[in-house]
N, C-alpha and C positions, 0 to 999 in steps of 0.2 A: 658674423659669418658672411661668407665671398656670396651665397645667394640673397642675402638680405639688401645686399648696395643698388642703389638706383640710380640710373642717368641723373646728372646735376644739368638740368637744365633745360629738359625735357627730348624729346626725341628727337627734333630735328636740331640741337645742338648737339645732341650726340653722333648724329650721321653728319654732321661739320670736324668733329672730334677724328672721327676715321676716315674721312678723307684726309682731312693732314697725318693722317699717318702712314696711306697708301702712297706705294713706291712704283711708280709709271703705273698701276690697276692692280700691285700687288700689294697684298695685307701678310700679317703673322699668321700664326695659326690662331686657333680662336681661342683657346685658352689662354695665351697668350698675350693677344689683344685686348680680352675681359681684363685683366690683372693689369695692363696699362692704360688702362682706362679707367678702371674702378669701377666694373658695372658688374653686374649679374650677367650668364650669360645668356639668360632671355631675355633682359633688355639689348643684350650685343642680337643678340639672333634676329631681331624683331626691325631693329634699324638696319640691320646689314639686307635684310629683305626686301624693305623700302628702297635701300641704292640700287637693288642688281632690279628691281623692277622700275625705276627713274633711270636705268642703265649708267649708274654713275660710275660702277662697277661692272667688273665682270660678273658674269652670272656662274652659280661653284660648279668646279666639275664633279660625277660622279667620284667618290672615296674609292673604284678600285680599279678607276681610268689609267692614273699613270702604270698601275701593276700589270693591266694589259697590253698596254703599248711596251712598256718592257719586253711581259715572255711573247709579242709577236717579233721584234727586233731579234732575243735571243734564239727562236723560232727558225730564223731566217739566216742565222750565222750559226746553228749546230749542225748534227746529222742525227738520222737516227742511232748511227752504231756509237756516236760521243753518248748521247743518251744511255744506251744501254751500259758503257762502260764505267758511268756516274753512277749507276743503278747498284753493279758489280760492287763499284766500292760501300754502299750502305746498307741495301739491304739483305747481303748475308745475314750480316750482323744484327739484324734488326728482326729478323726472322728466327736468331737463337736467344734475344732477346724476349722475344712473345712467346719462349718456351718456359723460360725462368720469369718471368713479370706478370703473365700473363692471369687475368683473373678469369674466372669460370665464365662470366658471364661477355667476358671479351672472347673466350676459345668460342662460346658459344656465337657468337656473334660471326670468326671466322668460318665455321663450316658452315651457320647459314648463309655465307657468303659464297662457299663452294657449290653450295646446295643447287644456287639460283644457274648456275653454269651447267653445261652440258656438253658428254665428249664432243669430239666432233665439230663441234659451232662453237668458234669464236666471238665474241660478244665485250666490244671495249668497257662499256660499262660494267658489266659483270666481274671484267677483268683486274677491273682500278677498283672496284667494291674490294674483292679479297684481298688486293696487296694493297689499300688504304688499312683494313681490319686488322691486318698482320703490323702493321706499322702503329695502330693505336693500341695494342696488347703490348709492346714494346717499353713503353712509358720512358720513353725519350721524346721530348714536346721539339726538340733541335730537328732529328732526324725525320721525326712524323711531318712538319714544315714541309723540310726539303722536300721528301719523297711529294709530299703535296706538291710541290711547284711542280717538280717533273712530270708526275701523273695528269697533270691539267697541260703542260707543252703537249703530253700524246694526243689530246684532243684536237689541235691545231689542225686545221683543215690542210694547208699548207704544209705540215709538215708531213704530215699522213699521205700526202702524193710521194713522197718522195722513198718511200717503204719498198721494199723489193715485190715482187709479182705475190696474187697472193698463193699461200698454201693452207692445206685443211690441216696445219698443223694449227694445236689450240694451247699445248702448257696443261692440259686436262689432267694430263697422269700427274705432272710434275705438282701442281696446284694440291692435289689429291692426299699423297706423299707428303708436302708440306703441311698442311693441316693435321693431318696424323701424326705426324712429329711433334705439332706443337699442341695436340691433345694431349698427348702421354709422357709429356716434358721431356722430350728426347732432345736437349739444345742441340750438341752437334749434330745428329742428325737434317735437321730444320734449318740450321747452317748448311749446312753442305748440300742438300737438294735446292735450295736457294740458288744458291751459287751455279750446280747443275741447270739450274732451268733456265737462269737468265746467262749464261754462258752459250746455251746451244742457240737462242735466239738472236744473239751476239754474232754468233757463228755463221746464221742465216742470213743477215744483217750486211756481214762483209762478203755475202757470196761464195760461202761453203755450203758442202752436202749435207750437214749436221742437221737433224731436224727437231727440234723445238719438244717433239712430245716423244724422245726417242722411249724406248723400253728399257736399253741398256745402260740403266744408272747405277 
């Protein structure tokens, strides 16, 4: 078994092993490395710790570093109304989705997601709660992702200046509406207020009168 192999030659032949195989401070992945080396990967773990503290090596970056330097890049080359129009395209669908998929204890999950909201007061956290809940009743692991990616760009300091002035519109009714649709397995219904709700804030978005929590849907 791949855990039972040991360094041939004790530890600091094996931090000699991975230096000849680091390219200007770069290595494989570790998996990788283990399996060309022939070691376990707590004897790779245990040496590669010894380098980045003798600085022979770089020391590792955090696992979700480069993903943030990403969505602050794409942060900084979208808008918000490209955001919402990404939005438009999946999670209608993702919404009639968690009407047909949807397990009791996931619908249960989205109204105590509505529950935590309140008219009136917008609240991003609360906001990204329900339409994450709506997205995990879906049981599309592809779609649930994305929406994840974009739901975490809303958070972006940065990107959040660049929002139109604010209004006491909340998506409350809309939110509301959606959950009852996807209580009572109404797909298209769930569908279509989806679509209604991230449309009017789309609307608001490019500088229309449309407002976000209208009545007349």
């Amino acid at each position: 078994m791949d855990d039972e192999r040991q360094p041939a030659g004790g530890t600091r032949a094996l931090e000699a092993r991975i230096l000849g195989l680091s390219q200007d401070g770069k290595l494989p992945p570790e998996r990788q490395l283990a399996e060309q080396l022939g070691v376990n990967r707590y004897a790779l773990r245990k040496a590669l710790g010894a380098l980045r503290d003798k600085r022979e090596i770089p020391s590792s970056r955090p696992r979700n570093a480069g993903r943030a330097r990403g969505r602050q890049k794409i942060a900084e080359l979208t808008s918000p109304a490209e955001v919402w129009e990404v939005r438009l395209l999946i999670e209608p669908e993702i919404a009639r989705l968690a009407a047909v998929r949807g397990t009791p204890a996931e619908i249960e999950a989205i109204l105590a997601a509505h529950a935590m909201a309140e008219p009136g007061v917008f609240d991003l956290e609360h906001d990204i709660a329900f339409h994450s809940a709506v997205a995990a009743a879906g049981h599309n692991a592809l779609a649930q992702h994305l929406l994840a990616q974009i739901l975490a760009l809303t958070r972006d300091e940065a990107f959040r200046t660049r929002l139109p002035a604010y209004t006491d519109e909340t998506g409350w009714r809309h939110h509301d509406q959606i959950a009852a649709a996807i209580r009572y397995r109404h797909a298209a219904e769930a569908e279509r207020v989806m679509r209604t709700h991230l449309s009017a804030i789309l609307a608001w978005l490019n500088g229309g009168s449309a407002a976000p929590d209208r009545e007349d849907i």
